[in-house]
Residue frames relative to the residue before (quaternion, step in Angstrom):
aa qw qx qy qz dx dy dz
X 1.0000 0.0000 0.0000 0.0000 0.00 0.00 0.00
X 0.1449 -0.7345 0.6484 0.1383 3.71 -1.09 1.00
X 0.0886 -0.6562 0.7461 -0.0692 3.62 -1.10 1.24
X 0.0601 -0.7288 0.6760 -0.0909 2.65 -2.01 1.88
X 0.1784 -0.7265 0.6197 0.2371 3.41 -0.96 -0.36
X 0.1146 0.8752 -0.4664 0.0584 3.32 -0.47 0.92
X 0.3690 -0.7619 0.4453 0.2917 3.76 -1.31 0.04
X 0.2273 0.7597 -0.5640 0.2305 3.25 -0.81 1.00
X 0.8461 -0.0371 -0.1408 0.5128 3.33 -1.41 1.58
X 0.7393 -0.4620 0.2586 0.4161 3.30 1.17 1.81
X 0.7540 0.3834 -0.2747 0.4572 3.57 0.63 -0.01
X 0.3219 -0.6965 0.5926 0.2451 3.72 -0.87 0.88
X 0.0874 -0.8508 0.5092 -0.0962 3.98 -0.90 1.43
X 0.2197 -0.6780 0.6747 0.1919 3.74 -1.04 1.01
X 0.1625 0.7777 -0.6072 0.0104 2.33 -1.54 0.81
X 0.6396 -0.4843 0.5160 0.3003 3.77 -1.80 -0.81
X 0.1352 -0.7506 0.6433 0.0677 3.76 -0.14 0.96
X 0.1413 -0.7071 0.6761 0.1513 4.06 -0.46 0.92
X 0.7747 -0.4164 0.3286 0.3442 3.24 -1.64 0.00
X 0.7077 0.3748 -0.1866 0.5690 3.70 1.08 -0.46
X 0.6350 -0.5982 0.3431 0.3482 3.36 0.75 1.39
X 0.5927 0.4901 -0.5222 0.3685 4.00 0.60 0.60
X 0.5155 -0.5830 0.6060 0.1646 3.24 -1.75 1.07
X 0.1234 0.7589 -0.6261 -0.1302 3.31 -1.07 0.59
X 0.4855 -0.7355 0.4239 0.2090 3.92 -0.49 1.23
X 0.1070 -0.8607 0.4924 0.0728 3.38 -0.23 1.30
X 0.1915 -0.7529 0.6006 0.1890 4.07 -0.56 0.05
X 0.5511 -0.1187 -0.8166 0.1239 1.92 -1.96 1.87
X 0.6953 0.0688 0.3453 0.6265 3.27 1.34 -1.76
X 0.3303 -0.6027 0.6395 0.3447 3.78 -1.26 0.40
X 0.4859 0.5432 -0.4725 0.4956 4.02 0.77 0.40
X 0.6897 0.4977 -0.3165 0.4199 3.51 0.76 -0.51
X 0.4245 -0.7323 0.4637 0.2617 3.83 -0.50 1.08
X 0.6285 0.2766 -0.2275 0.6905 4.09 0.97 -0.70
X 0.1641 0.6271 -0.7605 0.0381 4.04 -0.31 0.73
X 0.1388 -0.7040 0.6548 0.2374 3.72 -1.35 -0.23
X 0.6106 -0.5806 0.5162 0.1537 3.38 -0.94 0.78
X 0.0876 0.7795 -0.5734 0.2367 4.40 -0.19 0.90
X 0.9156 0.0367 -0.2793 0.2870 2.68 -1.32 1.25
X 0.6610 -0.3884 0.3996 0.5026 3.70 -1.14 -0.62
X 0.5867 -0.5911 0.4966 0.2446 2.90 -1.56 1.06
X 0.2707 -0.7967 0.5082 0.1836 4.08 -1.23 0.71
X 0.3021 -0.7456 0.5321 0.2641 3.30 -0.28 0.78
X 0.2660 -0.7881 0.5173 0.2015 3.65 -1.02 1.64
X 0.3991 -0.7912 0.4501 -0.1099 2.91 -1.07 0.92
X 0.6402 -0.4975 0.4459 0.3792 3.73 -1.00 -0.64
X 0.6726 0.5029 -0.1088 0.5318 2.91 1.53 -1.21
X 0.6551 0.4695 -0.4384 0.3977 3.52 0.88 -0.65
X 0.5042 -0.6998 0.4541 0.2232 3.55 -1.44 0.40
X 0.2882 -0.8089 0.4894 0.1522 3.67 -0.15 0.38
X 0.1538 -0.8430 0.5068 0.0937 3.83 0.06 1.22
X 0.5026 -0.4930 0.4457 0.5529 4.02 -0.77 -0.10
X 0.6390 -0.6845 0.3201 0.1437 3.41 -0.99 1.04
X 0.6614 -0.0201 -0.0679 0.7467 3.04 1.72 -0.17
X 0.1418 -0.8047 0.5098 0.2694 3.67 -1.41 -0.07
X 0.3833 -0.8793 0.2701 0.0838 2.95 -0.38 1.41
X 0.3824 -0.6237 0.4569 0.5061 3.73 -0.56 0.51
X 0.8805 0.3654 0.1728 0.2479 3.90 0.97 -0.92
X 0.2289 0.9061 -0.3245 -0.1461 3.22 0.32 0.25
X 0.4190 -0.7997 0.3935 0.1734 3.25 -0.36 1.02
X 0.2086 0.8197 -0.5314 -0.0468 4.23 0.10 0.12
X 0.3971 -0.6879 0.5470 0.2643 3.14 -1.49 0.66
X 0.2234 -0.6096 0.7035 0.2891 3.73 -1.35 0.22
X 0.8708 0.0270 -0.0749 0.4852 2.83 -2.47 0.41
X 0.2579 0.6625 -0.6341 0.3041 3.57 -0.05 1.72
X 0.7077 0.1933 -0.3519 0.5814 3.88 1.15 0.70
X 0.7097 -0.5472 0.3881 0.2151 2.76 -1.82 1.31
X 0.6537 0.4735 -0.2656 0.5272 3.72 0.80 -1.40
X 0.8232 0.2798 -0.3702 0.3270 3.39 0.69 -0.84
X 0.0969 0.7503 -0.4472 0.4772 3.54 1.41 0.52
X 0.8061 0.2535 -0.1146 0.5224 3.18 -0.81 -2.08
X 0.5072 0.5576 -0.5377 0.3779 4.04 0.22 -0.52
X 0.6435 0.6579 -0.1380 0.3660 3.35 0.55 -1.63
X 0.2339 0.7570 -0.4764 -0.3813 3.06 0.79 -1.97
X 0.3269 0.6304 -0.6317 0.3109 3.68 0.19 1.04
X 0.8076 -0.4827 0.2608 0.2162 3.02 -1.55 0.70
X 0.4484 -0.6542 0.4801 0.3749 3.79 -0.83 -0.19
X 0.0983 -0.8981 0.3374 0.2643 3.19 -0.14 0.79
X 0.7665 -0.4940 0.2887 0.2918 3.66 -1.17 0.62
X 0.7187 0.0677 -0.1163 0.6822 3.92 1.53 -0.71
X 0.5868 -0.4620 0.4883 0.4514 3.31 -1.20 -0.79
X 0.4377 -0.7215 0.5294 0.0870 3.21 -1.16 1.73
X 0.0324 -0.8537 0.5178 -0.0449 4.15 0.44 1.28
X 0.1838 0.5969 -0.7807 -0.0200 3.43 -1.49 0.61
X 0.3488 -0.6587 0.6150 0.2572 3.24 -2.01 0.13
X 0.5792 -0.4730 0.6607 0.0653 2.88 -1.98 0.45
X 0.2143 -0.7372 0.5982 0.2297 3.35 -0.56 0.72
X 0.6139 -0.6008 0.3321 0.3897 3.98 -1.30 0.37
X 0.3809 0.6395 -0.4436 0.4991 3.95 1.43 -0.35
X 0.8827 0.1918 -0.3624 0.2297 3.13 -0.13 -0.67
X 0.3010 0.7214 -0.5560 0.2825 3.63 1.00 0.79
X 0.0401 0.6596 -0.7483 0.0578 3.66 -1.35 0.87
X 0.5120 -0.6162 0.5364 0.2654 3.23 -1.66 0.56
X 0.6621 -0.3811 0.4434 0.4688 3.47 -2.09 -0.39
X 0.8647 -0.0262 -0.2518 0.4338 3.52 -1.56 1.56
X 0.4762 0.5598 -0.5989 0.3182 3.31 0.81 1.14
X 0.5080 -0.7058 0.3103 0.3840 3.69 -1.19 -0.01
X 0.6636 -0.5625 0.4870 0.0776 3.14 -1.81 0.45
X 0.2862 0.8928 -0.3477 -0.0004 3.06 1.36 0.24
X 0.5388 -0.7256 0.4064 0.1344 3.43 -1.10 1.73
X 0.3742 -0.7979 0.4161 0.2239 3.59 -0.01 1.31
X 0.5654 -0.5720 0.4806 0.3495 3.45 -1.09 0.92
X 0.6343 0.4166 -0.2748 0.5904 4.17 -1.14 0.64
X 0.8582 0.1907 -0.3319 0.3421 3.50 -0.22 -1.03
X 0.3969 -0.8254 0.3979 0.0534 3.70 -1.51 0.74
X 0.5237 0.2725 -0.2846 0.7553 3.39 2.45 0.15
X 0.0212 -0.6144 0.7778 0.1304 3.81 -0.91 0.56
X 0.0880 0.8568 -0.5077 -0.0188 3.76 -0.80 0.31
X 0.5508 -0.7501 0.3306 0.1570 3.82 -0.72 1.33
X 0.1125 0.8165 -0.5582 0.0952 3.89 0.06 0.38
X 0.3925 -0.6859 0.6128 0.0054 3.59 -0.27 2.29
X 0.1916 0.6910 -0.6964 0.0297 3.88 -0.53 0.54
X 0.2283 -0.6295 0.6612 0.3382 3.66 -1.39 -0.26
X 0.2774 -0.7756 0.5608 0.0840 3.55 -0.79 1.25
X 0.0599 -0.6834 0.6844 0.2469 3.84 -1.38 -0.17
X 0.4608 -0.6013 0.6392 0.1320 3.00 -2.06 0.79
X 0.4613 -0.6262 0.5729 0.2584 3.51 -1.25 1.40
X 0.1814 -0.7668 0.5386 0.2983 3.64 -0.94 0.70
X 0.7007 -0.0492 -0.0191 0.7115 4.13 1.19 -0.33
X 0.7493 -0.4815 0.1702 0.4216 3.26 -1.77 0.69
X 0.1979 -0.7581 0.6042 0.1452 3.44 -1.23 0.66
X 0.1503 0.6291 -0.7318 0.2146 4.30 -1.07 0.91
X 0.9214 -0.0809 -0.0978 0.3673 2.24 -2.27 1.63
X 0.4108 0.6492 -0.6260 0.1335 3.95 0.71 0.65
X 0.5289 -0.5894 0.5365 0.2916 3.11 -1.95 0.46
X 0.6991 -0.5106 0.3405 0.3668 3.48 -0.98 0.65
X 0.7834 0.3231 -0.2058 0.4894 3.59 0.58 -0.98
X 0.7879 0.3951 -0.3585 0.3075 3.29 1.40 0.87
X 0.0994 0.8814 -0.3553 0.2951 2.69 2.33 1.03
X 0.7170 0.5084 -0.3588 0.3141 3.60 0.37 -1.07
X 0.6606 0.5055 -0.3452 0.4347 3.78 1.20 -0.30
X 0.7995 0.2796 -0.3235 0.4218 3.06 1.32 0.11
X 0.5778 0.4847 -0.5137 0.4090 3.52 0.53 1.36
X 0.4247 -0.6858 0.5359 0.2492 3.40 -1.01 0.43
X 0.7229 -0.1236 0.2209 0.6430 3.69 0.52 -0.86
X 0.5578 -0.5497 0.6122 0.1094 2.65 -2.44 -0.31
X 0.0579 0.8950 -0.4423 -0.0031 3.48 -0.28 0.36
X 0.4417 -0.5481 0.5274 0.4757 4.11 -0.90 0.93
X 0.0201 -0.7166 0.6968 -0.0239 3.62 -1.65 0.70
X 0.3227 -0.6599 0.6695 0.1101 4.06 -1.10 1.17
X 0.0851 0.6497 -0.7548 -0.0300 3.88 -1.04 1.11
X 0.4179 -0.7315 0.5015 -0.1968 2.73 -0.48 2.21
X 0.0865 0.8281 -0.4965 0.2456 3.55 0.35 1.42
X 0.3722 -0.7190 0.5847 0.0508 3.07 -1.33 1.32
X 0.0574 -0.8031 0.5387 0.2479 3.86 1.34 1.30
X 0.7340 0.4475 -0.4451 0.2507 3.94 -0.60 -0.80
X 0.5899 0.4452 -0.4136 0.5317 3.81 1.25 -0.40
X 0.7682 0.2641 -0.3464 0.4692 3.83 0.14 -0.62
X 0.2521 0.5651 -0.4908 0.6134 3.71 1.10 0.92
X 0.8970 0.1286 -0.0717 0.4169 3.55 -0.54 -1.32
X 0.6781 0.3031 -0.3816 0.5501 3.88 0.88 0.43
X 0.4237 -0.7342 0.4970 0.1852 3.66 0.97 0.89
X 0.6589 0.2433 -0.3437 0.6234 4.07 1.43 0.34
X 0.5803 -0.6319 0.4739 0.1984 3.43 -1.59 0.48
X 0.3901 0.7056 -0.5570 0.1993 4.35 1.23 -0.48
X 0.7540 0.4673 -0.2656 0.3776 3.37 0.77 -1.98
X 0.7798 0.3760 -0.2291 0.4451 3.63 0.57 -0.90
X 0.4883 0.4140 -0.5349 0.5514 4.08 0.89 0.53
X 0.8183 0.5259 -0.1715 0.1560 3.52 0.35 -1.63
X 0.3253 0.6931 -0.5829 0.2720 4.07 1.63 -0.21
X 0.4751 -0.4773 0.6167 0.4076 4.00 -1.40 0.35
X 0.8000 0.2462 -0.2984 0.4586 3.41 -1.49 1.34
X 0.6075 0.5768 -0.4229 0.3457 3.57 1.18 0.44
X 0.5948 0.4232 -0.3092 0.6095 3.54 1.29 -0.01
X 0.0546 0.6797 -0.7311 0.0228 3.89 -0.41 1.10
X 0.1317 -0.5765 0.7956 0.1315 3.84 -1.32 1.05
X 0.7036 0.5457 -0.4551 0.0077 2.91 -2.56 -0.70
X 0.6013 0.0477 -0.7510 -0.2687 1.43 -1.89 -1.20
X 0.8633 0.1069 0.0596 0.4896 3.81 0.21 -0.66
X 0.6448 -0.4345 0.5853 0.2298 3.04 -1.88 0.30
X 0.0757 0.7312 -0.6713 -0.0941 3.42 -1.21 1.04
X 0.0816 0.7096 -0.6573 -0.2404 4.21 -0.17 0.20
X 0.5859 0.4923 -0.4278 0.4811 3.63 -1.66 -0.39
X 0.6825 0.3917 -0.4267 0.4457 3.99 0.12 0.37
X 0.4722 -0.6776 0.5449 0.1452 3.20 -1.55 0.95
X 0.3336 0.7816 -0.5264 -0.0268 3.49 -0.14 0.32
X 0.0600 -0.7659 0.5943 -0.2380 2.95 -0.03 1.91
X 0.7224 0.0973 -0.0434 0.6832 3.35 1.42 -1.32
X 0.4145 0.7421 -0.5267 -0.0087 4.06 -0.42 0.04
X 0.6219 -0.4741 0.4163 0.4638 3.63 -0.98 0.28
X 0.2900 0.7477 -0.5847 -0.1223 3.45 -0.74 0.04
X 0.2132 -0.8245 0.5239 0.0155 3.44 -0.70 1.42
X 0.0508 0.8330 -0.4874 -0.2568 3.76 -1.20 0.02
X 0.2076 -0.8894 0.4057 0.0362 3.44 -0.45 1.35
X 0.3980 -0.7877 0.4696 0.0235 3.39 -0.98 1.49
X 0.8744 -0.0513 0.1447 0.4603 3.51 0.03 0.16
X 0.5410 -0.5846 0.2797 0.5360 3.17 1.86 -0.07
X 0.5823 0.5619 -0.2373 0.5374 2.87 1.32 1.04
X 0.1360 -0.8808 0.4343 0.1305 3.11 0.55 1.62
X 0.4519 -0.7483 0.4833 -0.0473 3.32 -1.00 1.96
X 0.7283 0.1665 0.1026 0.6567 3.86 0.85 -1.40
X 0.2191 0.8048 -0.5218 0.1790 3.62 -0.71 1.04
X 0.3167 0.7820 -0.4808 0.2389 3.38 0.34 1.16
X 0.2993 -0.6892 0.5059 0.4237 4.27 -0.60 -0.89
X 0.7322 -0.5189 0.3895 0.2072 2.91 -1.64 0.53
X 0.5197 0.6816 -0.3072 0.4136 3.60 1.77 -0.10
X 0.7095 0.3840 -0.2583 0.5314 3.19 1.32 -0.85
X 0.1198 0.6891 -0.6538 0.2886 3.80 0.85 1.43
X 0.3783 -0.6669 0.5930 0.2460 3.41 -1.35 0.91
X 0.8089 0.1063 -0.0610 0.5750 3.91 0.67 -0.50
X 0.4762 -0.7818 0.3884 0.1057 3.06 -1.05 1.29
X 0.5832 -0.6230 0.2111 0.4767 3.73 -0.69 1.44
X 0.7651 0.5807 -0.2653 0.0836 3.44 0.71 -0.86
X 0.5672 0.3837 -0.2651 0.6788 2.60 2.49 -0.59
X 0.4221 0.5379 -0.6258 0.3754 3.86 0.18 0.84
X 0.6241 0.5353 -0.2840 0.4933 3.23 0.77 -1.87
X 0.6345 0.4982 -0.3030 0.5074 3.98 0.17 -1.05
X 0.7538 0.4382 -0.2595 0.4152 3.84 0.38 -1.25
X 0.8141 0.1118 -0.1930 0.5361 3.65 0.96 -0.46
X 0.2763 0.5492 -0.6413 0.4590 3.23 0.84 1.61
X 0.7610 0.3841 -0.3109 0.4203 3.62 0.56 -0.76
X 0.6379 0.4550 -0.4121 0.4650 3.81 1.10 0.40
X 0.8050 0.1037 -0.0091 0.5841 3.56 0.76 -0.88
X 0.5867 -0.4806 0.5762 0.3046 3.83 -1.61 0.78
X 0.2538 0.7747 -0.5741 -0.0757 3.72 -0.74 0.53
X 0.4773 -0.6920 0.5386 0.0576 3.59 -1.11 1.65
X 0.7473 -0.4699 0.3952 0.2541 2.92 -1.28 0.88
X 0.5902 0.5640 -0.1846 0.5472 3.61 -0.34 1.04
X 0.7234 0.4947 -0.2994 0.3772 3.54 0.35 -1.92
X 0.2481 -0.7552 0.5986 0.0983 3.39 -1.02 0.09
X 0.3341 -0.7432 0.5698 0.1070 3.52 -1.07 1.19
X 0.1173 0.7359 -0.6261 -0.2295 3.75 -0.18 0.04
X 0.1264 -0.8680 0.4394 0.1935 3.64 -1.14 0.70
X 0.8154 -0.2876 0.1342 0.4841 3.43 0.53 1.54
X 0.4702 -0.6980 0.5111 0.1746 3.10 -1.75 0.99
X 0.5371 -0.4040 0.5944 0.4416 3.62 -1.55 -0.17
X 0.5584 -0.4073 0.6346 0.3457 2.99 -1.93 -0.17
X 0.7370 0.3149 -0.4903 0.3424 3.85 -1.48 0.93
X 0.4791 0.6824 -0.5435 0.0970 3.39 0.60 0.82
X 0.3389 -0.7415 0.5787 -0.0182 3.30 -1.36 0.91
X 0.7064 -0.3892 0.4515 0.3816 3.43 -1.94 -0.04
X 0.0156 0.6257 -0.7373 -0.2543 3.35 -1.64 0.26
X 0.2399 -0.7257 0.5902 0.2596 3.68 -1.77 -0.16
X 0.7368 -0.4710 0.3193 0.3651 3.17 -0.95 0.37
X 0.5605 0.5279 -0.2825 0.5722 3.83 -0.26 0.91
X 0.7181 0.5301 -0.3266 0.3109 3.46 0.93 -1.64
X 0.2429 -0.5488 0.7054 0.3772 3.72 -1.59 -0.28
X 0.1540 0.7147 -0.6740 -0.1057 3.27 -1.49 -0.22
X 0.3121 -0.7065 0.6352 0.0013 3.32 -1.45 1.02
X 0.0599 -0.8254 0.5603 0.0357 3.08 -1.52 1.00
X 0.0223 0.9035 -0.4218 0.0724 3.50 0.45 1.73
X 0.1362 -0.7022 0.6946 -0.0763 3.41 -1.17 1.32
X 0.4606 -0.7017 0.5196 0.1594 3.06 -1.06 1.74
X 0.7952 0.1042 -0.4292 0.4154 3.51 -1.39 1.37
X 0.7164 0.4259 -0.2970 0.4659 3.59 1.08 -0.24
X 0.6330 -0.6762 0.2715 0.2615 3.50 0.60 -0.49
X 0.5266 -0.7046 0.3667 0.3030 3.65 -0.74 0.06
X 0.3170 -0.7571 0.5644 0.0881 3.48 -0.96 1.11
X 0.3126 -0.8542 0.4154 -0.0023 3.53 -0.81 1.14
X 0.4093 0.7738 -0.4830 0.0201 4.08 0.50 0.10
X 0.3685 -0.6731 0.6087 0.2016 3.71 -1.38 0.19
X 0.4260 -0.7445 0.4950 0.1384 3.05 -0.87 0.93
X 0.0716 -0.8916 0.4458 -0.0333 3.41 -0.48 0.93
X 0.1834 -0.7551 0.4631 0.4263 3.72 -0.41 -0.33
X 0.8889 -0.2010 0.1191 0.3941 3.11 -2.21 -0.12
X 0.4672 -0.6294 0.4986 0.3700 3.81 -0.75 0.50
C-alpha cells in the first residue's frame, strides 16, 4: 500500500496512491484503523502538491547506523543506537525548499530511509515491532556541519525549520532488508550504498526507543545515513531515492 497526504482544491488530503498514478481520498486518516475511502479518484500530476506524509510529534534519528559509513569515518561500531531528535517545524514535503540558514557555512545532505509509527508504541518487544509501523519513507537529515562542529552536540544543527524533508509517500508491504538507497545532487549521484549494511536492526531500534520515549502515531524513525555525505549550496537540487519506495525531491534555497 502507498499512503500520501496531499493538497488539492485548497484542501490538505489522505489518501491511497493505486498503481496507475490515481489518488483515492480516504477519511479520517491512513492512521485510523476504520478509514473509508470518498470521493473520485485525482489524477497525480505536476500540479498536484505533495505534503510530508505524516506530521510528526518527533523525530527520532539514528547516528552511525551504516557499517561502510562507520569504516568511512573510521570510528568504531557502536554497541546501541546513537539517537537524537528533530524537532516537528522542521518537517517539509517532496519539492519543497531547503532553505540555507543565514550565518551557517557547511549546509550538508544525509539520504536516510525513515519509518512511520502506525499507533502509539511503549516498552515494545522487538518481535512485536512490525504491528506497529505503517511504512517506510525516503527522509533528508539536513545538517548544519560547522554548527554541530562548534557546539560539540547536534539539537542546533539537526533542528533549523526545513531540515527534516519526508515523502513523497508512504510505502508499507516492502522489505527493506536489502534496497538501493542512493543520494543524488544535481544529477549526480553523491551517496550510494543498501540498506543491508544497517548496523542495528529496525526491530530492535523501534523496540530500543520505545522503552525511552511514548511514540504517537505519525512519529518518524530515521535510521541513519550511508557513507558520502557532503555540502550542499544554495541553488542545488538534491534527491533522496530508495528502491521500492521512491524518490524525495528538495531545492535549496536561501534565508526568506
Amino acid at each position: 500500500m502507498k499512503y500520501a497526504r496531499i493538497f488539492h482544491d485548497n484542501k490538505e488530503k489522505y489518501g491511497i496512491i493505486n498503481s496507475d498514478s490515481l489518488f483515492q481520498e480516504i477519511l479520517p486518516s491512513y492512521f485510523s484503523s476504520e478509514y473509508q475511502i470518498i470521493g473520485d479518484s485525482i489524477i497525480l500530476n505536476e500540479n498536484i502538491k505533495f505534503l510530508s506524509p505524516c506530521e510528526p510529534t518527533k523525530i527520532v534519528c539514528l547516528g552511525l547506523n551504516y557499517i561502510d559509513h562507520a569504516y568511512e569515518l573510521k570510528m568504531e561500531i557502536p554497541q546501541e543506537p546513537i539517537i537524537f531528535i528533530k524537532p516537528s517545524s522542521a518537517v517539509i514535503g517532496h519539492k519543497e525548499d531547503i532553505i540555507y540558514p543565514d550565518g551557517v557555512t557547511q549546509l550538508d545532505y544525509e539520504g536516510e530511509l525513515a519509518l512511520v509509527i502506525k499507533k502509539k508504541t511503549k516498552n515494545v518487544k522487538p518481535e512485536e515491532v512490525k504491528d506497529f509501523i505503517l511504512g517506510f519513507t525516503c527522509f533528508n537529515d539536513v545538517t548544519a556541519r560547522d554548527l554541530q562542529r562548534k557546539d560539540g552536540q547536534w539539537t542546533r544543527a539537526k533542528s533549523f525549520d526545513t531540515f527534516a524533508p519526508i515523502g513523497p509517500w508512504i510505502v508499507s508491504d516492502v522489505n527493506v532488508g536489502d534496497l538501493k538507497i542512493q543520494t543524488i545532487l544535481n544529477g549526480k549521484i553523491v551517496q550510494n550504498s543498501t540498506t543491508k549494511n544497517m548496523i542495528f536492526k529496525i526491530e530492535d531500534v523501534v523496540s530500543f526507543v520505545s522503552k525511552i520515549m511514548t511514540l504517537y502515531p505519525g512519529d518518524v524513525i530515521s535510521l541513519g545515513t550511508p557513507p558520502g555525505v557532503g555540502p550542499m549550496k544554495k541553488g542545488d537540487i538534491i534527491s533522496v531515492r530508495i528502491e521500492d519506495i521512491g524518490e524525495l525531491t528538495n531545492f535549496v534555497a536561501g534565508s526568506l
